[in-house]
mmCIF entry with sequence, helices, sheets and N, C-alpha, C, O atoms, coordinates in Angstrom:
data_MODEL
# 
_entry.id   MODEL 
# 
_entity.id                         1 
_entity.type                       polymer 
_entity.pdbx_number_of_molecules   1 
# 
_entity_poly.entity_id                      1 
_entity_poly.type                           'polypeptide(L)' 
_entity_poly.nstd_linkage                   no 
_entity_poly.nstd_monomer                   no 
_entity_poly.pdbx_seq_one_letter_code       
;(UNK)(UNK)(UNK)(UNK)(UNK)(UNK)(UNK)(UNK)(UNK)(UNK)(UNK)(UNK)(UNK)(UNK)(UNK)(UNK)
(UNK)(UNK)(UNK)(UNK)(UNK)(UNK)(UNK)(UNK)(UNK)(UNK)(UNK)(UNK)(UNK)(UNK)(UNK)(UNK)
(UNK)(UNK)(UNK)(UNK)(UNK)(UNK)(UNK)(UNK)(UNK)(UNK)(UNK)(UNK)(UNK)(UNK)(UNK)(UNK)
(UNK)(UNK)(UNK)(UNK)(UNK)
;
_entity_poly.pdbx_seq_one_letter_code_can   XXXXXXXXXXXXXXXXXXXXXXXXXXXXXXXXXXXXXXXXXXXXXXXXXXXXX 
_entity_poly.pdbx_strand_id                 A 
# 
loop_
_entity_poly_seq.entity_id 
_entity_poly_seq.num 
_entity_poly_seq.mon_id 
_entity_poly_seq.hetero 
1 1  UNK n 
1 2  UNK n 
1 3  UNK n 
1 4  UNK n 
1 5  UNK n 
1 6  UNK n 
1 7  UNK n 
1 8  UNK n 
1 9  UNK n 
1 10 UNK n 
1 11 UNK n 
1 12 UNK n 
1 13 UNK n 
1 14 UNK n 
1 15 UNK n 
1 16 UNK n 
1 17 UNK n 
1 18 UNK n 
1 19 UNK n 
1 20 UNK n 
1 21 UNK n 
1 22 UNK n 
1 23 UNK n 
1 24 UNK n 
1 25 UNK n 
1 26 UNK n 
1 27 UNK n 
1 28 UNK n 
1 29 UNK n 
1 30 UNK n 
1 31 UNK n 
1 32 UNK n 
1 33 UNK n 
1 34 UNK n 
1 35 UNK n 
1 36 UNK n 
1 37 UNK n 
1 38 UNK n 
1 39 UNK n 
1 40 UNK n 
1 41 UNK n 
1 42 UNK n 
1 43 UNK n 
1 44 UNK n 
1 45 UNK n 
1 46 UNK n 
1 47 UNK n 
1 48 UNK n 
1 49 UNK n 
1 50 UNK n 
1 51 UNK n 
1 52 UNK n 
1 53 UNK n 
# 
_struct_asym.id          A 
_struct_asym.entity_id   1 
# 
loop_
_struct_conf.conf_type_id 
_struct_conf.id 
_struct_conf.pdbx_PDB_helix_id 
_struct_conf.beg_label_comp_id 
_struct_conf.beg_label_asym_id 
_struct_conf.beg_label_seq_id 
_struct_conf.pdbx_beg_PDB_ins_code 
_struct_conf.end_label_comp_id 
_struct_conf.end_label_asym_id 
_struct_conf.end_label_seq_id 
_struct_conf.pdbx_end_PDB_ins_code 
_struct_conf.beg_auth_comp_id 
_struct_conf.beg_auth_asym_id 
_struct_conf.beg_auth_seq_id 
_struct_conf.end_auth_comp_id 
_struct_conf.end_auth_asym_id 
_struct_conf.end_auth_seq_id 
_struct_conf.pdbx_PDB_helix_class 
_struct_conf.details 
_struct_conf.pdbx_PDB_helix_length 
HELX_P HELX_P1 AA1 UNK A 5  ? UNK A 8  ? UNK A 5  UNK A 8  1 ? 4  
HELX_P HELX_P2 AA2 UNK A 21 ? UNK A 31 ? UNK A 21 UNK A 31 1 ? 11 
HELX_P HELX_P3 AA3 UNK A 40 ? UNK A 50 ? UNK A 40 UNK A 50 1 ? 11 
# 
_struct_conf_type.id          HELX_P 
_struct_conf_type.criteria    ? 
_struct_conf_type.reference   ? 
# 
loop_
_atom_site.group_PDB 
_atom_site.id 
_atom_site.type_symbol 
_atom_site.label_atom_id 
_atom_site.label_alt_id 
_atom_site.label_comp_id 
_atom_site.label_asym_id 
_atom_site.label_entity_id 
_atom_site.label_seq_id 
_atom_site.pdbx_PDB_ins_code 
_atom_site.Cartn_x 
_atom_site.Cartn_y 
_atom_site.Cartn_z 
_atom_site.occupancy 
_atom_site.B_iso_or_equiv 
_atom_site.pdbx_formal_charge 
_atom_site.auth_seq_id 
_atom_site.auth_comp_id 
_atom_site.auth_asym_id 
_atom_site.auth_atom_id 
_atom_site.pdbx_PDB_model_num 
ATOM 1   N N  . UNK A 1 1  ? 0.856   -1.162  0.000  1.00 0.00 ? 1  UNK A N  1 
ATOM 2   C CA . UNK A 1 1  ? 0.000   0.000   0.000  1.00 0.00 ? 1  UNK A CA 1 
ATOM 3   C C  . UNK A 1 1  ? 0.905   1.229   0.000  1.00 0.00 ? 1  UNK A C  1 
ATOM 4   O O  . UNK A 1 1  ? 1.926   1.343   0.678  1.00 0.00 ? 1  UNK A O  1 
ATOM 5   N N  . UNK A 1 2  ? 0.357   2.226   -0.929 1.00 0.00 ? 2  UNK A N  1 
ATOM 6   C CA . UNK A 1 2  ? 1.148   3.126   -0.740 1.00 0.00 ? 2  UNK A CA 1 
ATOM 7   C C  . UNK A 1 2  ? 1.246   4.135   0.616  1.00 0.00 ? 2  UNK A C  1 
ATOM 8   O O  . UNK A 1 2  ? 0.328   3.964   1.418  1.00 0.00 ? 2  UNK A O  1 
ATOM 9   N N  . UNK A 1 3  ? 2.094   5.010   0.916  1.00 0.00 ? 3  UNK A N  1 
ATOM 10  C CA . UNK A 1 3  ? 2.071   5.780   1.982  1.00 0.00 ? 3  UNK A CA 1 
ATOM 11  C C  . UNK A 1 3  ? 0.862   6.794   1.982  1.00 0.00 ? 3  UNK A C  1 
ATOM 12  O O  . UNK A 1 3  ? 0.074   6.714   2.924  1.00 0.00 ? 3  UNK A O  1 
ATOM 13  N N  . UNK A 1 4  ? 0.662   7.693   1.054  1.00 0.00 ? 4  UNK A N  1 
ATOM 14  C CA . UNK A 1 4  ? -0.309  8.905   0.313  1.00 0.00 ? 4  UNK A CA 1 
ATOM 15  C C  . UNK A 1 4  ? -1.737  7.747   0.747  1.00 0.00 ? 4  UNK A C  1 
ATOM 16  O O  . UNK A 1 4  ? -2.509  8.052   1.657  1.00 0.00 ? 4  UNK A O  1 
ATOM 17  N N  . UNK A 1 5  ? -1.849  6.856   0.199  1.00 0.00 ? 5  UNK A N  1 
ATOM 18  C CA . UNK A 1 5  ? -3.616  5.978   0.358  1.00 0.00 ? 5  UNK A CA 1 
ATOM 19  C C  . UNK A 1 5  ? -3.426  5.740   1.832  1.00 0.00 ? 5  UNK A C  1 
ATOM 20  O O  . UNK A 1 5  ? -4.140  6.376   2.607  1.00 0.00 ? 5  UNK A O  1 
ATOM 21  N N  . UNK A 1 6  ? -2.399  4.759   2.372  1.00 0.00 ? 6  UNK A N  1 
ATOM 22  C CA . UNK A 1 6  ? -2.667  5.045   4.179  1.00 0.00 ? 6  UNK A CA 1 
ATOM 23  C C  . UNK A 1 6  ? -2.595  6.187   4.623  1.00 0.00 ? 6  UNK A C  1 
ATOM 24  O O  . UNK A 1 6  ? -2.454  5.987   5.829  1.00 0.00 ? 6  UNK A O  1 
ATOM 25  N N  . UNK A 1 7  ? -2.596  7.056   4.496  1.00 0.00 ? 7  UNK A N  1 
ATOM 26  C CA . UNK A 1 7  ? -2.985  8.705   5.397  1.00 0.00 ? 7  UNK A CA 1 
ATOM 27  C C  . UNK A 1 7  ? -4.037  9.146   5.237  1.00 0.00 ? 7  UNK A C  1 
ATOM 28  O O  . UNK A 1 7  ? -4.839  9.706   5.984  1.00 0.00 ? 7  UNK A O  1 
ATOM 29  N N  . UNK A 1 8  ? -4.032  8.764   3.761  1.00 0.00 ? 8  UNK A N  1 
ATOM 30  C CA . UNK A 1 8  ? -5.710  9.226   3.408  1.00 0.00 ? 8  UNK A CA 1 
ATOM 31  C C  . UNK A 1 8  ? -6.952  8.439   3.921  1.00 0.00 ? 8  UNK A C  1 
ATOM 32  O O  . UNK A 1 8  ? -8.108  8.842   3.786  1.00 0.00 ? 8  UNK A O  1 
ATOM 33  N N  . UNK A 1 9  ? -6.579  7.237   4.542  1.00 0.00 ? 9  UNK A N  1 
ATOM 34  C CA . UNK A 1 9  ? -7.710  6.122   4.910  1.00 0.00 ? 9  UNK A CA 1 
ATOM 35  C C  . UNK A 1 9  ? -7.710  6.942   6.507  1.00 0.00 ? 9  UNK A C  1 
ATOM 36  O O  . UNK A 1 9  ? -8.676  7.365   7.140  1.00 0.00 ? 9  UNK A O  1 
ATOM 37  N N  . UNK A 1 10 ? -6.125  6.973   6.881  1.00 0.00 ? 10 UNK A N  1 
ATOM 38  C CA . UNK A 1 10 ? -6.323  7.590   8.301  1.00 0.00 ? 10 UNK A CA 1 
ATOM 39  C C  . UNK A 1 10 ? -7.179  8.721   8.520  1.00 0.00 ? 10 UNK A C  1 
ATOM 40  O O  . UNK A 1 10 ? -7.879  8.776   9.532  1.00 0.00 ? 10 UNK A O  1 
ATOM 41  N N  . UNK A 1 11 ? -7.179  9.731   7.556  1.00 0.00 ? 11 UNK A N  1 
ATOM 42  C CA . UNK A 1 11 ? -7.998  10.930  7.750  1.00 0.00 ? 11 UNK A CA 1 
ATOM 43  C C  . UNK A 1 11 ? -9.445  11.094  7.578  1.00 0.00 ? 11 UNK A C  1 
ATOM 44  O O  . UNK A 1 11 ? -10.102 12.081  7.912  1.00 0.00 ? 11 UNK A O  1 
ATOM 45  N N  . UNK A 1 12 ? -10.005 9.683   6.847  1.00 0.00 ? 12 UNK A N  1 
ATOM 46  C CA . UNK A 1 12 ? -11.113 9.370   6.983  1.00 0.00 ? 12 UNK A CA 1 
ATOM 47  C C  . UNK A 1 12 ? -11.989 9.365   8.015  1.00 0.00 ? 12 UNK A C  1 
ATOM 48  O O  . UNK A 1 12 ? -11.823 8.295   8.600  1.00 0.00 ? 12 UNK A O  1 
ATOM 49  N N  . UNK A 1 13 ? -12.912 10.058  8.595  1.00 0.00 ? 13 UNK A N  1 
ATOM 50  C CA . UNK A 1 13 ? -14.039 9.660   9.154  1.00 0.00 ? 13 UNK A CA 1 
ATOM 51  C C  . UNK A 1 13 ? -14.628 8.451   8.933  1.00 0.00 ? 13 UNK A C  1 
ATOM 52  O O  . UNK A 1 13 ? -14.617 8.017   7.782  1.00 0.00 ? 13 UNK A O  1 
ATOM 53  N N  . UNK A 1 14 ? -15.325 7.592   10.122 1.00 0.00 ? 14 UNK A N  1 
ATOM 54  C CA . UNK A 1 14 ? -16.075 6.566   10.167 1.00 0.00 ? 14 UNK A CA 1 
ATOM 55  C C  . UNK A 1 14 ? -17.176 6.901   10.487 1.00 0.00 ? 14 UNK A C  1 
ATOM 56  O O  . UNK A 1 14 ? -17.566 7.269   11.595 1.00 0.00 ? 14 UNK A O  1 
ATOM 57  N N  . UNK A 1 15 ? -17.809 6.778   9.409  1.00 0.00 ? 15 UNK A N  1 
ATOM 58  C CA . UNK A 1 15 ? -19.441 7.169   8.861  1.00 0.00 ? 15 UNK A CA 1 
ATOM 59  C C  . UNK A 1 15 ? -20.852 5.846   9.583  1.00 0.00 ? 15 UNK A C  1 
ATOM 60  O O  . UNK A 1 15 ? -22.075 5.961   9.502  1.00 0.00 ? 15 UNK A O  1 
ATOM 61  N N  . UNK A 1 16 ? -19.918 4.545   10.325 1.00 0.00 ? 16 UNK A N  1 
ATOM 62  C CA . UNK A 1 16 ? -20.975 3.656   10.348 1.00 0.00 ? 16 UNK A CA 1 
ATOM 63  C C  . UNK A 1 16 ? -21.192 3.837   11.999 1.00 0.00 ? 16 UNK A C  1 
ATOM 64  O O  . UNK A 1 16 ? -22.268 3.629   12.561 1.00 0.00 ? 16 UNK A O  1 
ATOM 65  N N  . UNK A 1 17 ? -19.431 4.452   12.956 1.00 0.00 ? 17 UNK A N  1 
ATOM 66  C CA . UNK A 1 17 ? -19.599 4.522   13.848 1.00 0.00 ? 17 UNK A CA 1 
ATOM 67  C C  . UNK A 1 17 ? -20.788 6.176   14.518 1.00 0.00 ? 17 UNK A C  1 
ATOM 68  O O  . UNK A 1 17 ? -21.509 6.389   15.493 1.00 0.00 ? 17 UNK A O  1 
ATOM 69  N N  . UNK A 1 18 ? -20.341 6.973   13.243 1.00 0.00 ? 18 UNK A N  1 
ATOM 70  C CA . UNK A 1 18 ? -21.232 8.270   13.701 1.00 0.00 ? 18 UNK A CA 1 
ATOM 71  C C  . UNK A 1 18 ? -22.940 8.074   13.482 1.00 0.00 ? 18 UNK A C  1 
ATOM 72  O O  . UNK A 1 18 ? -23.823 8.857   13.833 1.00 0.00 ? 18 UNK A O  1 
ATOM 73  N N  . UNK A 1 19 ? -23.086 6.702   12.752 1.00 0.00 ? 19 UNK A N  1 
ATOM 74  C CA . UNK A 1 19 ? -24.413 6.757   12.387 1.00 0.00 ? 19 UNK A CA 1 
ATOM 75  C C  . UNK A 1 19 ? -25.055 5.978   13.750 1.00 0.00 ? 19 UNK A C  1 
ATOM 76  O O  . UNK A 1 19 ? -26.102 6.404   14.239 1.00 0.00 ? 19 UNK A O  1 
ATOM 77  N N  . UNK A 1 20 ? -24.504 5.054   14.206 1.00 0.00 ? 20 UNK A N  1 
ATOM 78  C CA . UNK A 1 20 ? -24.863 4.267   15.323 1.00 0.00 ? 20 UNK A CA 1 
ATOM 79  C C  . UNK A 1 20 ? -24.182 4.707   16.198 1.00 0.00 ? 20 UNK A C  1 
ATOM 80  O O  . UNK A 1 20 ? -23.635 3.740   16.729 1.00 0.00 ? 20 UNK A O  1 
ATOM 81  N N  . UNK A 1 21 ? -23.649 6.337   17.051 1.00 0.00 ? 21 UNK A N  1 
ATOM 82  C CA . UNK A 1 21 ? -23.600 6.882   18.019 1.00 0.00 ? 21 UNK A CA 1 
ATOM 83  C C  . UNK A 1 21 ? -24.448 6.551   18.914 1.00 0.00 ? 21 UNK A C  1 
ATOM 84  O O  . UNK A 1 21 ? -24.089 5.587   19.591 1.00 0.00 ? 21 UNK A O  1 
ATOM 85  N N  . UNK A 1 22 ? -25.634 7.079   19.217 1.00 0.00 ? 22 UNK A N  1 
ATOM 86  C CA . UNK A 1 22 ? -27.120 7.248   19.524 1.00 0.00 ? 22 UNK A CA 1 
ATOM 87  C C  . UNK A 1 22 ? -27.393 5.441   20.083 1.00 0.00 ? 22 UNK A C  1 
ATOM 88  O O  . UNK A 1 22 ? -27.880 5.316   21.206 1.00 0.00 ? 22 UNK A O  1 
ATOM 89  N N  . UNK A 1 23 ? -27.224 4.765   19.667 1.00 0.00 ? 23 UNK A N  1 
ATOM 90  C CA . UNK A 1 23 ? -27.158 3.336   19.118 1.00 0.00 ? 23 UNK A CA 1 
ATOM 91  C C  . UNK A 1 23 ? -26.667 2.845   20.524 1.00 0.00 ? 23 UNK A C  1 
ATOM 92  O O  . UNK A 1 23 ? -27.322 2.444   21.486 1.00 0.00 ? 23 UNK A O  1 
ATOM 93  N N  . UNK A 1 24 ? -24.781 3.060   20.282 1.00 0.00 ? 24 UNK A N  1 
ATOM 94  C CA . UNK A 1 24 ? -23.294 2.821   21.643 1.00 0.00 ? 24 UNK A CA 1 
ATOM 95  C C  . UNK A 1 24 ? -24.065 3.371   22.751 1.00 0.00 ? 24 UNK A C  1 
ATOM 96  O O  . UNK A 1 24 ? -23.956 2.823   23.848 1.00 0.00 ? 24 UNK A O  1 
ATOM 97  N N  . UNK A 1 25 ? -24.623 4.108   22.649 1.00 0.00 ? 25 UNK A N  1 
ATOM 98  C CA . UNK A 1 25 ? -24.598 5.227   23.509 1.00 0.00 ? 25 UNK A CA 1 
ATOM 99  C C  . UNK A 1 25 ? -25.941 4.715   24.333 1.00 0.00 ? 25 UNK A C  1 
ATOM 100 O O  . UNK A 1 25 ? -25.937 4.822   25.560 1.00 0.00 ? 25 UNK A O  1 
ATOM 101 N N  . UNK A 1 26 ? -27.018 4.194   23.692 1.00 0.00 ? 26 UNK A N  1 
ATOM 102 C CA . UNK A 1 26 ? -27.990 3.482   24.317 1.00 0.00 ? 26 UNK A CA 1 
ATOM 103 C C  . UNK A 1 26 ? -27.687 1.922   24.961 1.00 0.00 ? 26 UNK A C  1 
ATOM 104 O O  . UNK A 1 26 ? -28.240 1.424   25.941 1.00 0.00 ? 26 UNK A O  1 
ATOM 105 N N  . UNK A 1 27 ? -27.031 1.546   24.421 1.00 0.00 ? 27 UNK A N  1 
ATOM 106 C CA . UNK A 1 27 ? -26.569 0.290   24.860 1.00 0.00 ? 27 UNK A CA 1 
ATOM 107 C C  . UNK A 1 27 ? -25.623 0.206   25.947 1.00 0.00 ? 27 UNK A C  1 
ATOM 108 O O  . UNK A 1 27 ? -25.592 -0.836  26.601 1.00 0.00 ? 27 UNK A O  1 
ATOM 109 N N  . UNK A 1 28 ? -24.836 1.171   26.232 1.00 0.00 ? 28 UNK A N  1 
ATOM 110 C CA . UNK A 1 28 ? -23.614 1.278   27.375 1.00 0.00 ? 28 UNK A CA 1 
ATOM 111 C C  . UNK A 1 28 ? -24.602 1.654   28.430 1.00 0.00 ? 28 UNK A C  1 
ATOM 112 O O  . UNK A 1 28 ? -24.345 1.358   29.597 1.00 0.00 ? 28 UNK A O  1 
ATOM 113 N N  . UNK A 1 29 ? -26.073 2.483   28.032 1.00 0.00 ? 29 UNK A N  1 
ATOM 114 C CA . UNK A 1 29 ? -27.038 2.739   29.204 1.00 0.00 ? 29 UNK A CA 1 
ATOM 115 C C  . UNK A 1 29 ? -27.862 1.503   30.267 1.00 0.00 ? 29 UNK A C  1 
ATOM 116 O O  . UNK A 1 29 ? -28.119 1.405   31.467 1.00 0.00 ? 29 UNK A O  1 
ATOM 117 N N  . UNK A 1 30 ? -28.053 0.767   29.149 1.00 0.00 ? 30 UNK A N  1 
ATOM 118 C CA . UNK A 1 30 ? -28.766 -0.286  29.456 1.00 0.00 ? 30 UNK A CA 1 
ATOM 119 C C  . UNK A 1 30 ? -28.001 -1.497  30.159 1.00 0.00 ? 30 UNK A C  1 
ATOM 120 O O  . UNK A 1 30 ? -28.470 -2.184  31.067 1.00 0.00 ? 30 UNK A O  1 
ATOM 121 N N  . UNK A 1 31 ? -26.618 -1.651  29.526 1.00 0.00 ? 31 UNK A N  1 
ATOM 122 C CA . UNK A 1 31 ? -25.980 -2.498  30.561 1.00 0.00 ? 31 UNK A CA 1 
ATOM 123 C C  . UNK A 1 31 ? -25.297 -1.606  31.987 1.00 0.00 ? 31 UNK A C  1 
ATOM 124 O O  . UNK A 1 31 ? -24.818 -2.180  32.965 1.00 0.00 ? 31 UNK A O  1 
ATOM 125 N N  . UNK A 1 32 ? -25.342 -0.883  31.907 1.00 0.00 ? 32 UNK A N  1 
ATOM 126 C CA . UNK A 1 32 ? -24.991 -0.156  32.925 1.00 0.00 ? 32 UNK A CA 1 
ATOM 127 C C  . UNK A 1 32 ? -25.991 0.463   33.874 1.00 0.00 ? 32 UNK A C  1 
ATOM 128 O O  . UNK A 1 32 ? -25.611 1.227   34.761 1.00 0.00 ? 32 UNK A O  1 
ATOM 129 N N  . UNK A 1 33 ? -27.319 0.134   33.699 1.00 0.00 ? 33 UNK A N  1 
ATOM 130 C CA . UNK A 1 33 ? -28.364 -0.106  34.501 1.00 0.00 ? 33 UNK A CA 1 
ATOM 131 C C  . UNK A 1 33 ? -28.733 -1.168  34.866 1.00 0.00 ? 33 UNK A C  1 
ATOM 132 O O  . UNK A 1 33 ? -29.693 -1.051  35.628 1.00 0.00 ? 33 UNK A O  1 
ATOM 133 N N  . UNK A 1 34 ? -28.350 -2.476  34.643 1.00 0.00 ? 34 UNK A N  1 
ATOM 134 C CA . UNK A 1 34 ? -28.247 -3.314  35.149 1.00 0.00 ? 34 UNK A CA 1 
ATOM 135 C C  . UNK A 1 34 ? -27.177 -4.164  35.509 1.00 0.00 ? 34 UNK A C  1 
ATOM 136 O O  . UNK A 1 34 ? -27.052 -5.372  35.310 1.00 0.00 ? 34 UNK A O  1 
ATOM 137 N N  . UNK A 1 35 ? -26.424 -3.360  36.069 1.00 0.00 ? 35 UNK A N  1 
ATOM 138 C CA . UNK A 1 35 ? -25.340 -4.064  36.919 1.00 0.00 ? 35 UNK A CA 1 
ATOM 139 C C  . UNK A 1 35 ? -24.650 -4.278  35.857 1.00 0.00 ? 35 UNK A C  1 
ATOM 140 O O  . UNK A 1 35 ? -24.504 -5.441  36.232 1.00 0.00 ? 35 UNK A O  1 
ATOM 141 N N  . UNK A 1 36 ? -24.154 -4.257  35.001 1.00 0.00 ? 36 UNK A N  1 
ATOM 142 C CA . UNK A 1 36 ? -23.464 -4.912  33.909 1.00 0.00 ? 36 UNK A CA 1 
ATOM 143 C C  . UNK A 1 36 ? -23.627 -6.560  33.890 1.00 0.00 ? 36 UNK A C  1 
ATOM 144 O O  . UNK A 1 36 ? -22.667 -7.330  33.916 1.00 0.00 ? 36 UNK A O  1 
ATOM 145 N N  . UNK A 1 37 ? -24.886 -6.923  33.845 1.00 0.00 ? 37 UNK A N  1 
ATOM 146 C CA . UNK A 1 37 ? -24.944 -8.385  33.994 1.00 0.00 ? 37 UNK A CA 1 
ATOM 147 C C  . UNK A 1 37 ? -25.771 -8.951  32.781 1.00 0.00 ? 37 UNK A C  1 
ATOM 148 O O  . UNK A 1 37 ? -26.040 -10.134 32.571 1.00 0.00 ? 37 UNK A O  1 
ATOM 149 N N  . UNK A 1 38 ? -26.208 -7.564  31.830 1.00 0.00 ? 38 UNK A N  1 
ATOM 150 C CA . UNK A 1 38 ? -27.434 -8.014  31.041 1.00 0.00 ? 38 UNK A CA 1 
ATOM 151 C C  . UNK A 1 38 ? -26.150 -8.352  29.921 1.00 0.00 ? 38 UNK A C  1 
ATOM 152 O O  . UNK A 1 38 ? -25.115 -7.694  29.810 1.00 0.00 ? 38 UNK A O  1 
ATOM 153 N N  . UNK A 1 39 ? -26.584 -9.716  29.039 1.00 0.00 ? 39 UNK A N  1 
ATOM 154 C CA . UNK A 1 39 ? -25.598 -9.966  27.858 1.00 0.00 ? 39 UNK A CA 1 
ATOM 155 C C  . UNK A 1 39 ? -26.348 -9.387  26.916 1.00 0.00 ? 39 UNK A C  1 
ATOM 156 O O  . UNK A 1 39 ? -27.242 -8.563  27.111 1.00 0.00 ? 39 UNK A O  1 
ATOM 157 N N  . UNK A 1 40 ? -25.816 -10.019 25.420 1.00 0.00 ? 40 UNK A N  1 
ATOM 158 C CA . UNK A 1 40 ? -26.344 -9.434  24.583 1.00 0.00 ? 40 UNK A CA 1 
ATOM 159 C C  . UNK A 1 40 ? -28.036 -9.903  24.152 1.00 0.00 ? 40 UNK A C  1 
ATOM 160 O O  . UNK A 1 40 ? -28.961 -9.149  23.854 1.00 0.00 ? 40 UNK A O  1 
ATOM 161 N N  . UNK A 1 41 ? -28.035 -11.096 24.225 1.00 0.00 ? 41 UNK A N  1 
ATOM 162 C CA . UNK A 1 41 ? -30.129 -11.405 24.366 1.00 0.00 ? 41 UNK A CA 1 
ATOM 163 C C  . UNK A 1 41 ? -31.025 -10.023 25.006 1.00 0.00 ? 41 UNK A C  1 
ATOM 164 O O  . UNK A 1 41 ? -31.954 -9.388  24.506 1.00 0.00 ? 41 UNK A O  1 
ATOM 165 N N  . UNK A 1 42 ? -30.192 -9.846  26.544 1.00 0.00 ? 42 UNK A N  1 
ATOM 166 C CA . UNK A 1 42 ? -31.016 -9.071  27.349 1.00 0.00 ? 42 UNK A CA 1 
ATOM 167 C C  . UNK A 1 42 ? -30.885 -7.774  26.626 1.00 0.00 ? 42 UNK A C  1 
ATOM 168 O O  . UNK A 1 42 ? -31.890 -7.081  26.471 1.00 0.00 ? 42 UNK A O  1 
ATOM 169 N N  . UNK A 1 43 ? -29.738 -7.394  26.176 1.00 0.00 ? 43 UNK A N  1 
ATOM 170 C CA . UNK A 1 43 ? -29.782 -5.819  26.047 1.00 0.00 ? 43 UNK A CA 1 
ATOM 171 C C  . UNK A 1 43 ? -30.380 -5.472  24.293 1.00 0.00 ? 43 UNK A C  1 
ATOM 172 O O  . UNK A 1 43 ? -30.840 -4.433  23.818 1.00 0.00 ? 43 UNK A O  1 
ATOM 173 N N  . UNK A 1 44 ? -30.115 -6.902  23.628 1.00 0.00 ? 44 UNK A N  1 
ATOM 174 C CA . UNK A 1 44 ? -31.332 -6.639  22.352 1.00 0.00 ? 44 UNK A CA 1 
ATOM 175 C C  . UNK A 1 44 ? -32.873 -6.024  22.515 1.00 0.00 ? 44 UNK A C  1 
ATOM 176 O O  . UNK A 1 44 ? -33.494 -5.017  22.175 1.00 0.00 ? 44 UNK A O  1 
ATOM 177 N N  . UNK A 1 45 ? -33.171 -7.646  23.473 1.00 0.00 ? 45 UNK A N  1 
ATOM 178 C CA . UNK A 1 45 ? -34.562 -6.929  23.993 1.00 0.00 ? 45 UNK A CA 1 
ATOM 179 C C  . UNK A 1 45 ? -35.522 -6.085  24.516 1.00 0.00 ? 45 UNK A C  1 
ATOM 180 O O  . UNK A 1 45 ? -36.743 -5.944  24.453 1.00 0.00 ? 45 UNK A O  1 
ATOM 181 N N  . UNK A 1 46 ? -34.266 -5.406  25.226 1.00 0.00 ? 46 UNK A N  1 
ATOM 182 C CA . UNK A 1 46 ? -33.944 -4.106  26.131 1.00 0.00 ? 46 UNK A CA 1 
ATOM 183 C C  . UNK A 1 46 ? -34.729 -2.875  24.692 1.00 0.00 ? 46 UNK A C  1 
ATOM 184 O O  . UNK A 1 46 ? -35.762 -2.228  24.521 1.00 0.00 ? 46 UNK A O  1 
ATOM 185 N N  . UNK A 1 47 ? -33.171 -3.211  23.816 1.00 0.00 ? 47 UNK A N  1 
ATOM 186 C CA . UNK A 1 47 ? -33.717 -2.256  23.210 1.00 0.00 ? 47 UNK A CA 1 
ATOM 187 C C  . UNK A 1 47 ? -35.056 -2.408  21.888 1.00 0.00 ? 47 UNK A C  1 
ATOM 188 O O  . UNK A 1 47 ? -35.516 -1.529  21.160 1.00 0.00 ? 47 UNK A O  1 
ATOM 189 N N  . UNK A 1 48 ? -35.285 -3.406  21.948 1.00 0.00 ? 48 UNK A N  1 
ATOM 190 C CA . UNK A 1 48 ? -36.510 -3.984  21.172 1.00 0.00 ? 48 UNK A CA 1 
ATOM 191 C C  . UNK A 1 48 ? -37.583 -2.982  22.035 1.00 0.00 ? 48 UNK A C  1 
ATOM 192 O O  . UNK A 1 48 ? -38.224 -2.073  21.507 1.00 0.00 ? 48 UNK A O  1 
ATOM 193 N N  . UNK A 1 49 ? -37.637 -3.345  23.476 1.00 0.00 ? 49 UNK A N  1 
ATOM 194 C CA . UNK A 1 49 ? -38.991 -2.813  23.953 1.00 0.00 ? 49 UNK A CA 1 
ATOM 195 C C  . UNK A 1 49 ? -38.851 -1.462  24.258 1.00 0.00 ? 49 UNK A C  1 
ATOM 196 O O  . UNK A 1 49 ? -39.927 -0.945  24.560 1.00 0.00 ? 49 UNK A O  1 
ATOM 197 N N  . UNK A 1 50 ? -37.640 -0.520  24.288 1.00 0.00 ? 50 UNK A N  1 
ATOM 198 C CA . UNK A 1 50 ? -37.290 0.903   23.958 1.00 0.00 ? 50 UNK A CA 1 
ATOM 199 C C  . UNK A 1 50 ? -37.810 1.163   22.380 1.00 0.00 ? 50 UNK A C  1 
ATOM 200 O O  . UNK A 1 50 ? -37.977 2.381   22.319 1.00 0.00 ? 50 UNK A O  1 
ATOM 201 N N  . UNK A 1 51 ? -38.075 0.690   21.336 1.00 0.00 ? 51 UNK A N  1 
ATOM 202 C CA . UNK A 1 51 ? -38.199 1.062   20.561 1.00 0.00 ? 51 UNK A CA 1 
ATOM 203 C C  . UNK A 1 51 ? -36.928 1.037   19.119 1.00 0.00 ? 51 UNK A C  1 
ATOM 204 O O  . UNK A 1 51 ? -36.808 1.391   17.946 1.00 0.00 ? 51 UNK A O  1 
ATOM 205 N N  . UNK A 1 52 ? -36.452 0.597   19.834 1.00 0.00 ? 52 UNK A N  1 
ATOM 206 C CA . UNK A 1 52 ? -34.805 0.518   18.461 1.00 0.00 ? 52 UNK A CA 1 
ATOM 207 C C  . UNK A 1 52 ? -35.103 -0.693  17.494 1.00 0.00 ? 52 UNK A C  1 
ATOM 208 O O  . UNK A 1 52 ? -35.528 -1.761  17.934 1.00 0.00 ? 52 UNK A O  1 
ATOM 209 N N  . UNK A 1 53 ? -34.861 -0.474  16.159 1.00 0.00 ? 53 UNK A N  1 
ATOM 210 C CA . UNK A 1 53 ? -34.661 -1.314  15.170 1.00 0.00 ? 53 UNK A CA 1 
ATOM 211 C C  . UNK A 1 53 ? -33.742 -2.164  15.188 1.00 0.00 ? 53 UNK A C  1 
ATOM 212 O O  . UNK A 1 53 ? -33.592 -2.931  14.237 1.00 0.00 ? 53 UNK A O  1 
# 
């Protein structure tokens, strides 16, 4: 790979992490309201009955 294309990948923004901000950000809530004990089943459903796609 050239040097010029790796800098340019570095200077890239990540467009999938800014879209599912909102997303991290609900999910670090939910296990962190429950003790950090809910896995991932619980905190799907979690957010199933919050309303998230």
């Amino acid at each position: 790979m050239s040097r010029s294309t790796y800098y340019y990948e570095l200077s890239k923004t990540d467009k999938v992490s800014e879209r599912n901000a909102d997303l991290s950000s609900e999910i670090i809530v939910i296990f962190n309201e429950n003790k950090k004990r809910y896995g991932v089943r619980r905190v799907h459903k979690e957010l199933l009955n919050r309303g998230f796609r």
